[in-house]
C-alpha positions as CSV (number, residue, x, y, z in Angstrom):
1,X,8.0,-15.9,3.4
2,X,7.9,-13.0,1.6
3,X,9.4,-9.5,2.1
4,X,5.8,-7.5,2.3
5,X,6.8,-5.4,5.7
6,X,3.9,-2.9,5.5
7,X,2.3,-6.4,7.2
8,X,4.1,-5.9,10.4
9,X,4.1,-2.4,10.9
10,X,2.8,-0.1,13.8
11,X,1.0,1.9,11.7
12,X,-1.4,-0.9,10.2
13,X,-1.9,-2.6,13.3
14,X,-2.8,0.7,15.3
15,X,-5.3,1.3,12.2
16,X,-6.8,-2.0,11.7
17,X,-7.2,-2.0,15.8
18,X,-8.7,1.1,15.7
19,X,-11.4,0.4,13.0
20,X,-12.2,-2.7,14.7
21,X,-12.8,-1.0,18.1
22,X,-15.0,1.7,16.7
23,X,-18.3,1.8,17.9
24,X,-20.0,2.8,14.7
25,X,-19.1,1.4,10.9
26,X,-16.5,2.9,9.7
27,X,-14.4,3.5,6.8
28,X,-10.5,2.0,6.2
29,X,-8.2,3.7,4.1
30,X,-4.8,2.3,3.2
31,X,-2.9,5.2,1.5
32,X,0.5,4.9,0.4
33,X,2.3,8.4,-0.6
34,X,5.3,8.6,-3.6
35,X,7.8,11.9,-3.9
36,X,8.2,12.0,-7.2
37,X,7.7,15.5,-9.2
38,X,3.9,16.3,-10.5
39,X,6.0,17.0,-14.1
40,X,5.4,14.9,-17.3
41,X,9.0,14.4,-17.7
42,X,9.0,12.3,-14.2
43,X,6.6,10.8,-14.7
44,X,7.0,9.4,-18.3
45,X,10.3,8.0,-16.4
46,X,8.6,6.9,-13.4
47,X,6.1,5.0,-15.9
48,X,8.5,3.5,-17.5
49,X,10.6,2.7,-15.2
50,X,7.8,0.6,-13.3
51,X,6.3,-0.7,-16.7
52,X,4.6,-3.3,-14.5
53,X,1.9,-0.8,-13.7
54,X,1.2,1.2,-10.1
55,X,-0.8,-2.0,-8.7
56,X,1.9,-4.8,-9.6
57,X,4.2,-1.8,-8.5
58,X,4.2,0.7,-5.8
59,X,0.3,-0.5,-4.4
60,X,1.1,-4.0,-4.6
61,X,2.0,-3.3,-0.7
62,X,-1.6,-2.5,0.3
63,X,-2.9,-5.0,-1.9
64,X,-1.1,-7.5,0.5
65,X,-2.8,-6.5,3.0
66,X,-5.9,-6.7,1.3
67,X,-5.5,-10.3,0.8
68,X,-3.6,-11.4,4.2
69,X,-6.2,-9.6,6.5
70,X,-9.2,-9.0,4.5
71,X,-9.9,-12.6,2.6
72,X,-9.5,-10.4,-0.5
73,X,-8.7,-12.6,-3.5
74,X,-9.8,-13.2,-7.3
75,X,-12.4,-15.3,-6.5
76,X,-13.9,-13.4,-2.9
77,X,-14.2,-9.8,-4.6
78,X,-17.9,-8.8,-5.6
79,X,-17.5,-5.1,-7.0
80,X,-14.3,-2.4,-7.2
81,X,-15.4,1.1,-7.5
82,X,-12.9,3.9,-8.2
83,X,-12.8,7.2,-6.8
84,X,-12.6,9.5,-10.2
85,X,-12.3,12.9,-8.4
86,X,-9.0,11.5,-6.5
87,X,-7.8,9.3,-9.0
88,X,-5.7,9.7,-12.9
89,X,-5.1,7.8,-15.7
90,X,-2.9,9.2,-17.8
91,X,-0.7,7.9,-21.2
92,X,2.8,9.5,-21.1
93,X,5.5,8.7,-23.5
94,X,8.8,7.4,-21.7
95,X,12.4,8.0,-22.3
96,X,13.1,5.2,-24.7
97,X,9.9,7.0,-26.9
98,X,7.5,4.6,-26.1
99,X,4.0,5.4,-24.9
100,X,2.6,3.8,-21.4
101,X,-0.4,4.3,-19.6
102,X,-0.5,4.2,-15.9
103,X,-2.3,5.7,-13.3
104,X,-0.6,8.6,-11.4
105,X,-3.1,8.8,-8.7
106,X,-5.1,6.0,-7.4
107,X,-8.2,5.4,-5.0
108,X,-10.9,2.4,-5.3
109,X,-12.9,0.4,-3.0
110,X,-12.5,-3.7,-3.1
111,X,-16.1,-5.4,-1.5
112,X,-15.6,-8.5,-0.7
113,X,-18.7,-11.4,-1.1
114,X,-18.2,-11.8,2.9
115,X,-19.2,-7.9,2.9
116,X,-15.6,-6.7,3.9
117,X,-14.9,-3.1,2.6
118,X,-12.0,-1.3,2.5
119,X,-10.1,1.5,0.4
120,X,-6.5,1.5,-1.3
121,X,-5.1,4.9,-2.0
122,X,-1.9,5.5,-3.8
123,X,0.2,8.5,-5.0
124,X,2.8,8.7,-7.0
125,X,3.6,12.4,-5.9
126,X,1.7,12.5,-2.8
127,X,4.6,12.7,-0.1
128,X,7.1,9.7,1.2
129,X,4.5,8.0,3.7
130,X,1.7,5.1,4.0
131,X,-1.5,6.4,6.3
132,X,-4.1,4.6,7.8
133,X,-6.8,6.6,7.7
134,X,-10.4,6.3,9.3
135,X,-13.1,7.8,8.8
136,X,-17.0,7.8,9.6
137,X,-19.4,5.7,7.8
138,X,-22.1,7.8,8.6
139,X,-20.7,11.5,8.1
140,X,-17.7,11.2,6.5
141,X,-15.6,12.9,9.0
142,X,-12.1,11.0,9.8
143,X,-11.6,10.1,13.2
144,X,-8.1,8.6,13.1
145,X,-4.9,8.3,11.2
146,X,-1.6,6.5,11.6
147,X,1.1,7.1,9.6
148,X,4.2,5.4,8.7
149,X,7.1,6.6,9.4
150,X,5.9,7.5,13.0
151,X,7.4,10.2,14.7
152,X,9.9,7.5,16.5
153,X,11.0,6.5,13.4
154,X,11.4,9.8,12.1
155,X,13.5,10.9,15.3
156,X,15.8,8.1,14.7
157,X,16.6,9.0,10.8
158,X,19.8,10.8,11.4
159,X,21.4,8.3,13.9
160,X,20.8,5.3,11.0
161,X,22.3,7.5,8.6
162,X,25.7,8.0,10.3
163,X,25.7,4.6,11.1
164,X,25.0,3.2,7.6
165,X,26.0,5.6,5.3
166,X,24.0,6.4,2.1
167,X,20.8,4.7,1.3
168,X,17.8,5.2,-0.2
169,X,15.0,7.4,1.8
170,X,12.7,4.3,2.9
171,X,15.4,2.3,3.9
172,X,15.5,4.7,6.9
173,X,12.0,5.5,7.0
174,X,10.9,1.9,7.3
175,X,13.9,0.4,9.2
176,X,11.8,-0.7,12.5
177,X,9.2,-2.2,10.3
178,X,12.2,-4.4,8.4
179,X,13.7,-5.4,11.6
180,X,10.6,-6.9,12.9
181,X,9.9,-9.2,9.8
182,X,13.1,-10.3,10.7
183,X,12.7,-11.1,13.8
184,X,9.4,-12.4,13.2
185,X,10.7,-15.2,10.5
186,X,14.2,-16.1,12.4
187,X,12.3,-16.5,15.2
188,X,9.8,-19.1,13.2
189,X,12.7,-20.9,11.7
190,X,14.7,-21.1,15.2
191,X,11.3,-21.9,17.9
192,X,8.8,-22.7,15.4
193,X,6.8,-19.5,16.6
194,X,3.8,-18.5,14.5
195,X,5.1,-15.3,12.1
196,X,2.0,-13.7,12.0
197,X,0.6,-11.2,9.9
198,X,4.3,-12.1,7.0
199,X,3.4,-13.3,4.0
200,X,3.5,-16.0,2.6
201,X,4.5,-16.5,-1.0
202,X,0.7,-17.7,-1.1
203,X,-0.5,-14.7,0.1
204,X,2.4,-13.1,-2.6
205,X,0.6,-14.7,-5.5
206,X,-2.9,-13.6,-4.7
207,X,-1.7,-10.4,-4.2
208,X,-0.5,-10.9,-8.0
209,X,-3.6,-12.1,-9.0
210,X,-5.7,-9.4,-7.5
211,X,-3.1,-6.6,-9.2
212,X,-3.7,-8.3,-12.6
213,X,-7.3,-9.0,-12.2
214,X,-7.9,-4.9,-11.0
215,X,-5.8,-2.9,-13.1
216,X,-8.2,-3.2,-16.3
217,X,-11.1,-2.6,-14.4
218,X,-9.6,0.1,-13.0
219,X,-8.3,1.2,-16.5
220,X,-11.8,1.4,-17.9
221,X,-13.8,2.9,-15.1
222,X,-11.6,5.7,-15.4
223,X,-11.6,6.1,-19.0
């Protein structure tokens, strides 16, 4: 199993429930929200830092869930379109002087030869959350969104941290979400219960393949 928790959370199963129970077609958007600075300087570090690239990086997340709950693979996808007013591709030269390209700001929409839909979102200085959002198919108009960390989680920040100490942010912010893939994969090793919705190191190396296989695409529509 691997560690994808963004598999298990509230926020993905309140959205995917949600889209599914619509009574019209509908949109899904999986945004996921970075803090860094909108400066060159972080950025160049942020880039690389995370030489890998955003997709085999930060949206490799929602990419995962792409693959676990939409039958998005290599071999399935039958078009990716990206959004070029939301999204940046920028070359920035790092602190060790060399140059990389990445893209700052991300959105594209995977189609799927089984006529699945559904949008990836990513910012690298968007915030310090992951949103399902829905919206309209018709108009446009959202009609939900569920956000991770909930306000729950939120609350519960300042009791983790004077319990644990110093950590980094998403630590806190995405403790519930942790705990249940725990739970979820002790509790398959112990009774032999089904751990549904974890991934599987399957799952971990389509995910891979789909990152690898996007990011030129991506590259060049946004050239």
């Amino acid at each position: 199993y691997m560690g994808f928790n963004k598999n298990v959370s509230s926020y993905l199963t309140r959205s995917r429930q949600f889209a599914e129970n619509y009574s019209g077609k509908c949109d899904v958007t999986f945004l996921h929200n970075n803090n860094y600075k909108n400066t060159e300087e972080e950025l160049a570090e942020c880039f690389e830092r995370n030489s890998e690239g955003m997709l085999k990086n930060m949206a490799i997340h929602e990419l995962a869930i792409l693959v676990t709950y939409y039958g998005v693979t290599v071999d399935t996808i039958s078009e990716v379109k990206a959004d070029r007013e939301f999204s940046s591709l920028k070359t920035l030269k790092g602190p060790s002087g060399t140059e990389f390209t990445d893209f700052d700001k991300l959105k594209f929409k995977v189609m799927t030869k089984d006529g699945a839909e559904i949008n990836v979102a990513a910012d690298r200085c968007g915030g310090d959350d992951s949103v399902g959002i829905i919206t309209d198919a018709a108009t446009g108009k959202e009609v939900a969104r569920f956000s991770m960390p909930d306000e729950e989680t939120i609350a519960n920040i300042p009791i983790l941290k004077q319990k644990t100490g110093d950590a980094m942010p998403y630590f806190f912010t995405q403790d519930p979400d942790y705990l249940k893939l725990k739970q979820l994969v002790t509790q398959n090793i112990v009774h032999g219960t089904p751990a549904e919705g974890v991934a599987t190191i399957d799952v971990a190396i389509d995910t891979l393949k789909v990152a690898e296989y996007l990011t030129p695409i991506l590259q060049e529509q946004l050239k």
